[in-house]
N, C-alpha and C positions, 0 to 999 in steps of 0.2 A: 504494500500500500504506500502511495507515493506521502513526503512528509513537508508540513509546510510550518511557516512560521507565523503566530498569531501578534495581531498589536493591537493595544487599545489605549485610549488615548482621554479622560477623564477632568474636565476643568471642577474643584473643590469646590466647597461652600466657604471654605475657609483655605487659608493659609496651611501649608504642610511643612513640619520642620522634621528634622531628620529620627526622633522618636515615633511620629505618627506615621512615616513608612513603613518601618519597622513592624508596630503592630499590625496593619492593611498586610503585608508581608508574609508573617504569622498565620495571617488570617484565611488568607487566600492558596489553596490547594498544596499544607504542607508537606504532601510527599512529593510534589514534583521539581525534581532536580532542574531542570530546565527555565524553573520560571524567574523571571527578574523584571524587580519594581522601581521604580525610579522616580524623582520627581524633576519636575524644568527648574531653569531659577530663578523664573519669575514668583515661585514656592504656590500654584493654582491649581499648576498641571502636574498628572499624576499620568504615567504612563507604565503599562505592564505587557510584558512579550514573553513567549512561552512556545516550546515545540509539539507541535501534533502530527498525527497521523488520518490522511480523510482520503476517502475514495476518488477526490476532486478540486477542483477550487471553491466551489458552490457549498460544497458538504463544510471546504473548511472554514470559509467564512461564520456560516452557521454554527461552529463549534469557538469560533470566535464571539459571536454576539451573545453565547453561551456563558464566553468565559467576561462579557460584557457585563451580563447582569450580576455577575459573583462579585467584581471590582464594584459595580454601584452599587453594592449589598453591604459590602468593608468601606466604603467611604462615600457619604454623603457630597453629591456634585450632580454633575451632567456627563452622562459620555457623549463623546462630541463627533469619535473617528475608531471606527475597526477594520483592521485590514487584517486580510491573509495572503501568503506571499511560496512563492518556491523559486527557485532558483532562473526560471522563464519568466513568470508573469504574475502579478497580483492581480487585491481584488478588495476592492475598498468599500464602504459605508460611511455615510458622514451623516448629520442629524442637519435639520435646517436649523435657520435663525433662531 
C-alpha cells in the first residue's frame, strides 16, 4: 500500500508556548513514532504531520481530515489546511474565510 504524508495546519484561540505543544503532543496518537507537532512563531499556528499508509491520495487525504479532527479535539482553534502528499503529487483542503 502506497505511503503518504499527512499535514495539518490549525490557527489557536490563543497563543501557544512551548509547554502547551507538549501536552497537544501527548495528546495526540501517542504510539505513533512518526508524528511531529510544531508551532509557527507567530505562537497561533499549530501544525502537525505524521506518516500513513492509504490505498490513494483521496483515501489519504481523508485519513488526514481524520487526523484533523483529533488536533481540533487537543487544541481549541480552527483548522485552516490538510494536505496529503507522496513523493508525485499532493492533495490539499483548505477551509474558507
Amino acid at each position: 500500500m502506497p505511503s503518504f504524508t499527512l499535514s495539518v495546519a490549525l490557527r489557536s484561540s490563543t497563543p501557544l508556548d512551548d509547554d502547551a505543544v507538549d501536552r497537544i503532543r501527548a495528546a495526540l496518537r501517542p504510539d505513533d513514532p512518526e508524528l511531529r507537532v510544531w508551532r509557527e512563531p507567530d505562537r497561533a499556528v499549530l501544525r502537525v504531520a505524521t506518516e500513513c499508509e492509504a490505498a490513494d491520495l483521496d483515501a489519504a487525504l481523508t485519513l488526514g481530515k481524520d487526523l484533523a479532527d483529533e488536533v481540533d479535539g487537543a487544541c481549541p482553534g480552527r483548522v485552516f489546511e490538510v494536505a496529503a502528499m507522496d513523493d508525485e503529487d499532493s492533495q490539499v483542503w483548505r477551509s474558507g474565510p
